[in-house]
C-alpha positions as CSV (number, residue, x, y, z in Angstrom):
1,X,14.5,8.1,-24.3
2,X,10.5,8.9,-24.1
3,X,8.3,7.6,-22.0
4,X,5.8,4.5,-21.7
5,X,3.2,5.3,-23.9
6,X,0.7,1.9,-23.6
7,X,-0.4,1.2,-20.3
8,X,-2.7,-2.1,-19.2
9,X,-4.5,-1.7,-16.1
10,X,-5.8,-4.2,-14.1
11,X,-8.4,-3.2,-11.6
12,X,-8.8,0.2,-13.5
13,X,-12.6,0.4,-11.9
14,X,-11.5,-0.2,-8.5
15,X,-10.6,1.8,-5.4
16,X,-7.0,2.6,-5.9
17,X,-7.1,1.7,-9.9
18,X,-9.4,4.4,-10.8
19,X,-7.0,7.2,-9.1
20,X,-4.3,5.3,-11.3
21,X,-6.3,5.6,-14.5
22,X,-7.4,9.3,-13.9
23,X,-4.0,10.6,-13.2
24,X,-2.5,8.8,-16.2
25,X,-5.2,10.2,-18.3
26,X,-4.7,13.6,-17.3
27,X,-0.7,13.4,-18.0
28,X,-2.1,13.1,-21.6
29,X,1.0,10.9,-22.5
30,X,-0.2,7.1,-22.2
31,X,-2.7,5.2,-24.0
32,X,-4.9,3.2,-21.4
33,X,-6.4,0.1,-21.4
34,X,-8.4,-1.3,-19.0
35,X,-8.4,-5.2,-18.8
36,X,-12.1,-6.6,-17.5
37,X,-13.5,-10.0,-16.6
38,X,-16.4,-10.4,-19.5
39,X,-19.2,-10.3,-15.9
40,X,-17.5,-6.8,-14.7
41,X,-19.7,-4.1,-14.6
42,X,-17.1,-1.5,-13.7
43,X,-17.5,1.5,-15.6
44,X,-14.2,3.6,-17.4
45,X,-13.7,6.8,-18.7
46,X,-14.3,7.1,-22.5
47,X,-11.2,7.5,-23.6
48,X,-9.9,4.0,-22.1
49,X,-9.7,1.0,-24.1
50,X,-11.6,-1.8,-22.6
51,X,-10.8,-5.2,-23.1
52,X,-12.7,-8.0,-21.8
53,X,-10.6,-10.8,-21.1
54,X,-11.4,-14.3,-19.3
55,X,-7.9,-14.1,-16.5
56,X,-8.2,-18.2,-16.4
57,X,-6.8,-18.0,-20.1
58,X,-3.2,-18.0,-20.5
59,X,-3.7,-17.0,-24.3
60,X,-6.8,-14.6,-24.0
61,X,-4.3,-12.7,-20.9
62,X,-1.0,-12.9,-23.2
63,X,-3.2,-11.4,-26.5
64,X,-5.0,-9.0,-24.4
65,X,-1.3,-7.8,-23.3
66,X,0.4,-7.4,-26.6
67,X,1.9,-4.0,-27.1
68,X,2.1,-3.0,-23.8
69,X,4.5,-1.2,-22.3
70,X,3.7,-1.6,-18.6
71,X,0.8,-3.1,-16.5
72,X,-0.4,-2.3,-13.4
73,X,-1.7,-4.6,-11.3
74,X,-4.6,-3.5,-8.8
75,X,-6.9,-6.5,-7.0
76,X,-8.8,-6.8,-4.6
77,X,-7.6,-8.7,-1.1
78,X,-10.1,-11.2,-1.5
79,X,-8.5,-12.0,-5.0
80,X,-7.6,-15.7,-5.6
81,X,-3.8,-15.4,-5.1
82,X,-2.4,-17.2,-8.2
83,X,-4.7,-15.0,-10.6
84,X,-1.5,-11.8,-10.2
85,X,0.8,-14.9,-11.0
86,X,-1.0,-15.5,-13.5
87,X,-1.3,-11.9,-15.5
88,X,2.7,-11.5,-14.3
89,X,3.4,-14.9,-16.7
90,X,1.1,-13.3,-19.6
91,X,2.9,-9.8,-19.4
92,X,6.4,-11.7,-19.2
93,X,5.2,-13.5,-22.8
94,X,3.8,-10.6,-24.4
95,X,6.7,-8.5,-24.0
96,X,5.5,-6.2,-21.5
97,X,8.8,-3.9,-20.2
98,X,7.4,-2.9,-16.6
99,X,5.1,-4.7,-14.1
100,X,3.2,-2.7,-11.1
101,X,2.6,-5.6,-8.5
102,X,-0.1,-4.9,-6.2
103,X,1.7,-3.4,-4.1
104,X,0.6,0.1,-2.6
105,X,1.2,-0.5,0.9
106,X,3.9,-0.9,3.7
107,X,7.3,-1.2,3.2
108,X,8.1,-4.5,2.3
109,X,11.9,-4.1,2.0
110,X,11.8,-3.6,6.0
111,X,11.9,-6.9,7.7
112,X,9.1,-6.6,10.5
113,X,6.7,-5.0,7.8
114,X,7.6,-8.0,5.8
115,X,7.2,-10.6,7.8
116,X,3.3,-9.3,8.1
117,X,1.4,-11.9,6.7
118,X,-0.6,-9.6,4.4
119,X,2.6,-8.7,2.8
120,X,4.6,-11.6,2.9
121,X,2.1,-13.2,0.2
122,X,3.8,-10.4,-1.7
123,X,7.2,-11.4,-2.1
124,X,6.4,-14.0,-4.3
125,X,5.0,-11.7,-7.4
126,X,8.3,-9.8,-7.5
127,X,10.1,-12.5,-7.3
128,X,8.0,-14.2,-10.3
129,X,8.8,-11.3,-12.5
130,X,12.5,-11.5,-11.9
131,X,12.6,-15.6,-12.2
132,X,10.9,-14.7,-15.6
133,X,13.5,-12.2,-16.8
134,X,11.3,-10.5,-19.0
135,X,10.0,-7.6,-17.2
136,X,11.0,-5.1,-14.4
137,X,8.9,-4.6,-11.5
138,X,8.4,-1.4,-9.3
139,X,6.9,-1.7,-6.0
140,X,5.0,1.5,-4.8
141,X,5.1,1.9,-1.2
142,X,2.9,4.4,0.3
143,X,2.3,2.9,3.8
144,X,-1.8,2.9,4.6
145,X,-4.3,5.0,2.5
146,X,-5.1,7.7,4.9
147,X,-8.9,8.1,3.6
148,X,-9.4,4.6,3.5
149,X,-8.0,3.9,6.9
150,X,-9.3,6.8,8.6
151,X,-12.9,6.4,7.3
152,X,-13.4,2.7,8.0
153,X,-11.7,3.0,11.8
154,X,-8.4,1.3,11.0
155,X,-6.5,4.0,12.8
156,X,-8.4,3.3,15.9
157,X,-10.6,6.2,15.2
158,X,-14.4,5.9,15.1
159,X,-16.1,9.1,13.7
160,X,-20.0,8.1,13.8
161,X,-19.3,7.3,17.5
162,X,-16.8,10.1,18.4
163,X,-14.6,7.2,20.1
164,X,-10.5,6.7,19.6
165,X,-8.3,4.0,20.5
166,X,-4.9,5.2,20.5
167,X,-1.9,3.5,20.3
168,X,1.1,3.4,23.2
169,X,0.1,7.3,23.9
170,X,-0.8,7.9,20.1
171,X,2.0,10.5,19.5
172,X,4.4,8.3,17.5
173,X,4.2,8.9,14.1
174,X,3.8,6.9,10.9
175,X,3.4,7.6,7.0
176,X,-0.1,7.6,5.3
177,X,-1.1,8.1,1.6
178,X,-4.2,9.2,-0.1
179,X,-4.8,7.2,-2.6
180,X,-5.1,10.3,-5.5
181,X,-1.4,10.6,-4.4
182,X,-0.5,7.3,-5.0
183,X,-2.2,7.6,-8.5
184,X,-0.1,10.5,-9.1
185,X,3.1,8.7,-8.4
186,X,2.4,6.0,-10.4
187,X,1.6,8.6,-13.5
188,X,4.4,10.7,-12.4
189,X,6.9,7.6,-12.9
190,X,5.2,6.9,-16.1
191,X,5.5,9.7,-17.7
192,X,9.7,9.7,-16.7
193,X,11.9,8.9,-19.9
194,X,12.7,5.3,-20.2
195,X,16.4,5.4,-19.4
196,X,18.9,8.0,-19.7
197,X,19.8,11.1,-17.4
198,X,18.3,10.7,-14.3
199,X,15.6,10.7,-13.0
200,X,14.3,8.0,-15.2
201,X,12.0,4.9,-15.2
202,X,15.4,2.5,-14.8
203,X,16.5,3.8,-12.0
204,X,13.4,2.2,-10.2
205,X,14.2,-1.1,-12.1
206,X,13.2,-3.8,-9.6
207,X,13.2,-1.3,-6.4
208,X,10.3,0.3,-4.4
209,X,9.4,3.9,-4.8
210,X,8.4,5.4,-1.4
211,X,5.7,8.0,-0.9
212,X,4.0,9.9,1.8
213,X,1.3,12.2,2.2
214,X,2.0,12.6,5.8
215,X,4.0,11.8,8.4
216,X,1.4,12.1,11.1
217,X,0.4,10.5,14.5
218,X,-3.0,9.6,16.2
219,X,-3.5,12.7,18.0
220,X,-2.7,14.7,15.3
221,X,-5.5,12.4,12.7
222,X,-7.9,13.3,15.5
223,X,-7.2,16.7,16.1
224,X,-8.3,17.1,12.2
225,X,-10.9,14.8,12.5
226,X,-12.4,18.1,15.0
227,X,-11.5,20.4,13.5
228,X,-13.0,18.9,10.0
229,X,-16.7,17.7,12.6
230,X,-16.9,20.9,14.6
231,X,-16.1,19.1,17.9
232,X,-14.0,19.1,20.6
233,X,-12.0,16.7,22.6
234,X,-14.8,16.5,25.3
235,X,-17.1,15.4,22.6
236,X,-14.6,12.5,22.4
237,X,-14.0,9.5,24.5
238,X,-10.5,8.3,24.0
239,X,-8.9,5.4,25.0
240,X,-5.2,3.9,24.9
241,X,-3.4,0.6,24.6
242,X,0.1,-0.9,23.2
243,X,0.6,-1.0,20.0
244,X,2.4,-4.1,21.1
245,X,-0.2,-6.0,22.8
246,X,-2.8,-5.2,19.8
247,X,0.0,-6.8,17.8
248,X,0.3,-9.7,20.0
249,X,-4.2,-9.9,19.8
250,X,-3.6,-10.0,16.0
251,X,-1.6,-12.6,15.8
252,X,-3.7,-14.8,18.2
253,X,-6.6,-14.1,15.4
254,X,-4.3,-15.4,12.7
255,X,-4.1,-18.8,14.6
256,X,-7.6,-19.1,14.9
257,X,-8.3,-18.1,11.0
258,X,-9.6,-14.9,11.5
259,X,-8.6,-12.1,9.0
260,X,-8.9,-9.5,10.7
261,X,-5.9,-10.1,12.4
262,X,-3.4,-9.4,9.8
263,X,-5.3,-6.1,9.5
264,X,-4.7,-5.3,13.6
265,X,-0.7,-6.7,13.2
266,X,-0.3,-4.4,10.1
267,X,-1.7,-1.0,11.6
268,X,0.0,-1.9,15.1
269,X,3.3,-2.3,13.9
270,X,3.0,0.6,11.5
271,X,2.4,2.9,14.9
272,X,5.7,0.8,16.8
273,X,9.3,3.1,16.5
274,X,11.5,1.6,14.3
275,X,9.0,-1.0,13.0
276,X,9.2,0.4,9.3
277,X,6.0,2.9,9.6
278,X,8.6,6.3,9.7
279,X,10.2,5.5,6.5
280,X,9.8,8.9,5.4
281,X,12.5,10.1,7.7
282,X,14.7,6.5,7.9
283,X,14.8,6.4,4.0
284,X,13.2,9.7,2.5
285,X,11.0,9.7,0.2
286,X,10.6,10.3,-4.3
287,X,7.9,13.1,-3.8
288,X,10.0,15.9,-4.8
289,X,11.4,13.8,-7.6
290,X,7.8,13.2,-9.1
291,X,6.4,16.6,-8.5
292,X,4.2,15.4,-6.0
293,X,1.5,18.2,-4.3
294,X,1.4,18.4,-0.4
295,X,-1.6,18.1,0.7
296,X,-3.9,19.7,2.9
297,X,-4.8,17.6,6.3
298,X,-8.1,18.3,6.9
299,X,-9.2,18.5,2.7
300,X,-7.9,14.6,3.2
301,X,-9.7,14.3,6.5
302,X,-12.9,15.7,4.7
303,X,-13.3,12.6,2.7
304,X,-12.6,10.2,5.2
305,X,-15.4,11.3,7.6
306,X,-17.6,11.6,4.5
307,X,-16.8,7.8,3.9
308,X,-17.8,7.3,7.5
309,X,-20.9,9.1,8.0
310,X,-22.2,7.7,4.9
311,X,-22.2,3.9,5.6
């Protein structure tokens, strides 16, 4: 059977949708829309569709849907959290085959990742699209972006201020994405027949496709980091701790209503053995089943500290 041809985006103008839309586009097999609140300013390639659609109206969602094949789902953290219920119900009504939740992150099939509260919120989606029984969803997991996280300190590496706060003794490894990679799964999957031989589109039916870019550790993120700023390590002050006790900090922030504390239990776990982070090696991994490139380190390196310098 051929592929999904009509693809709905949400988010299409955003930091992981717009590496979704660009690889879809240049597949040259899908026709894309983007769906836009009627205030967005987001810009799209030409040769999207854009429809402006007010996401508080069921009927406005459900028309805007109509003829789709598939939607992906890409928003914001910040996002009110009934507004993906709410385009997962319009999709179900217009006949929409395949749902993308907003997934793109840890591995929420392992229970420690999902017990996380920034992924337990997640359970609920998939489980709205199969209590609907109109759609399929597939769940891409691709563990942290490695540009995002890098660039912004998440992985306890501070570029501006040549510092690094390593976890346990920062050799354990863990999986991290770029998010071009992601977009190319996503298109990659897309562009699979339907049903059929395998490897098709069904056989992700309601499952989680896992990804990687690399399975890396701290030291081995830093060492790129120098090789990519021209320094060395006495140019760097570095610094350990348990991945455990940031954990255990994170948690204590939860309690108090701080955010930020999902973001330290997520990233400390992700560097704990057996916590879900080394899926690569405990479950493997679709990349050679979508064609996906390896990438170089330190080209993926280059646009994290390019992020960092220029905030």
């Amino acid at each position: 059977m051929s592929s999904v041809k009509n693809v709905a985006i949400v988010g299409a103008s955003g930091q992981q949708g717009k590496h979704i839309t660009d690889a879809l586009l240049a597949t040259g097999k899908h026709a894309i829309t983007a769906l836009s609140r009627p205030e967005s300013t987001g810009e799209f390639p030409s040769d999207v569709t854009v429809k402006k659609v007010d996401y508080g109206s069921h009927s406005a969602l459900v028309e805007a849907l109509k003829g789709q094949d598939a939607l992906i789902i890409t928003l914001a953290i910040g996002t009110p959290p009934d507004q993906q219920t709410k385009l997962i119900e319009a999709a179900a009504e217009a006949g929409v085959s395949w749902v993308f939740p907003n997934e793109y992150g840890s591995d929420n099939a392992h229970p420690d990742i999902a017990a996380i509260p920034l992924n337990a919120v997640k359970t609920q989606y998939r489980q709205r699209v199969e209590e609907l029984g109109k759609s399929s969803w597939i769940g891409i997991v691709n563990n942290p972006w490695y540009e995002y996280s890098l660039g912004w300190g998440r992985f306890g590496i501070d570029i501006k201020n040549r510092t690094a706060s390593l976890y346990d003794d920062g050799q354990t490894k863990t999986v991290t994405t770029t998010m071009p990679q992601v977009g190319r799964a996503v298109a990659s999957l897309l562009s699979l027949p339907v049903s059929g031989s395998s490897p098709s589109l069904s056989d992700y039916k309601n499952k989680f496709v896992y990804i990687e870019s690399f399975f890396i550790s701290q030291h081995e993120m830093l060492a790129s980091v120098q090789r990519v700023t021209g320094t060395s390590p006495d140019d760097w002050n570095v610094s350990y701790r348990p991945a455990a006790e940031a954990v255990k900090e994170g948690n204590e922030k939860c309690q108090k209503g701080d955010f930020m504390g999902a973001v330290d239990i997520l990233y400390g776990t992700n560097f704990m053995p057996g916590k879900g982070g080394d899926y690569a090696v405990t479950k493997g991994t679709a990349n050679g089943i979508l064609g996906l490139p390896k990438e170089d380190l330190d080209d993926a390196t280059k646009v994290a500290v390019q992020q960092a310098e220029a905030r």
